[in-house]
N, C-alpha and C positions, 0 to 999 in steps of 0.2 A: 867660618862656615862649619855647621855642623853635619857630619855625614850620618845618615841612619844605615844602622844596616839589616839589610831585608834579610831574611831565612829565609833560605833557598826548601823546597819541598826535595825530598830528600827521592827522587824516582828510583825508583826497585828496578833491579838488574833484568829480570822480566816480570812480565804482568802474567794473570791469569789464563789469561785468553794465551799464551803464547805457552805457560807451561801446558795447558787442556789438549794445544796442538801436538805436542813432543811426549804428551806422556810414559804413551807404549813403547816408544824408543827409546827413552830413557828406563823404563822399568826391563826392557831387551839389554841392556847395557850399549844401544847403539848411538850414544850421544856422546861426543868429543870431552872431554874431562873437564875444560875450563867453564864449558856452556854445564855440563852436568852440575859440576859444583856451584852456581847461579842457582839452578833449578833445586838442589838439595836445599838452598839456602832459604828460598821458596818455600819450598813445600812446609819447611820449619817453620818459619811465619805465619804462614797463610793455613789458618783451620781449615777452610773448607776444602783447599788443593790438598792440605796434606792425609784430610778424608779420603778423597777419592783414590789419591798414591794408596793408601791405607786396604782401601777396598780391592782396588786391582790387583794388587802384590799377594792380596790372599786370596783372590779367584785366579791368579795367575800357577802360585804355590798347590794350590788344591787338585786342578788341571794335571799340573805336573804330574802330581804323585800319583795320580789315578791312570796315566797315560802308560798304557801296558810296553814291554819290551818290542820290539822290530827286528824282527828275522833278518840280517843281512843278506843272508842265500836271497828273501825275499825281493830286499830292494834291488837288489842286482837283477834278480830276471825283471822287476821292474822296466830298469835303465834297459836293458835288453830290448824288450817289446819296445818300449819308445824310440828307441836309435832306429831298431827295424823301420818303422812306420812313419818315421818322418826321413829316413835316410840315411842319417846321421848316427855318425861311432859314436859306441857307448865310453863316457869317462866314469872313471874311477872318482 
């Protein structure tokens, strides 16, 4: 008996649709390292995912740089007022 052997389709660690869901947490840094490095591996692949990584990472970059410094004094009487008005000690 002769056995054939099939090729197997070879499925990608994730699809599109799964990396479109994760992106901004992955581009956050808030994706677990073994899923990110899936996703990395993606994005290398895949033109169109790695467009979009492409495009966010420089609206994300751009954002940054324009985002003026934050007075600490400030955010503190922030946390202040809000402890006041909801009841709740202010943290640190």
């Amino acid at each position: 008996m002769i056995r054939r052997s099939r090729r197997r389709r070879h499925k990608p660690e994730v699809d599109c649709r799964e990396v479109g869901r994760v992106l901004q947490s992955y581009l956050d840094g808030d994706v677990e390292d073994d899923f990110a490095a899936k996703i990395g591996a993606h994005l290398e692949a895949c033109k169109d995912c790695g467009l979009e990584y492409e495009t966010y990472r420089r609206i994300k970059t751009s954002l940054a740089a324009k985002m003026p410094e934050v007075d600490p004094a400030a955010v503190e009487r922030l946390r202040a007022f809000g402890a006041e008005i909801t009841g709740d000690s202010p943290e640190a």
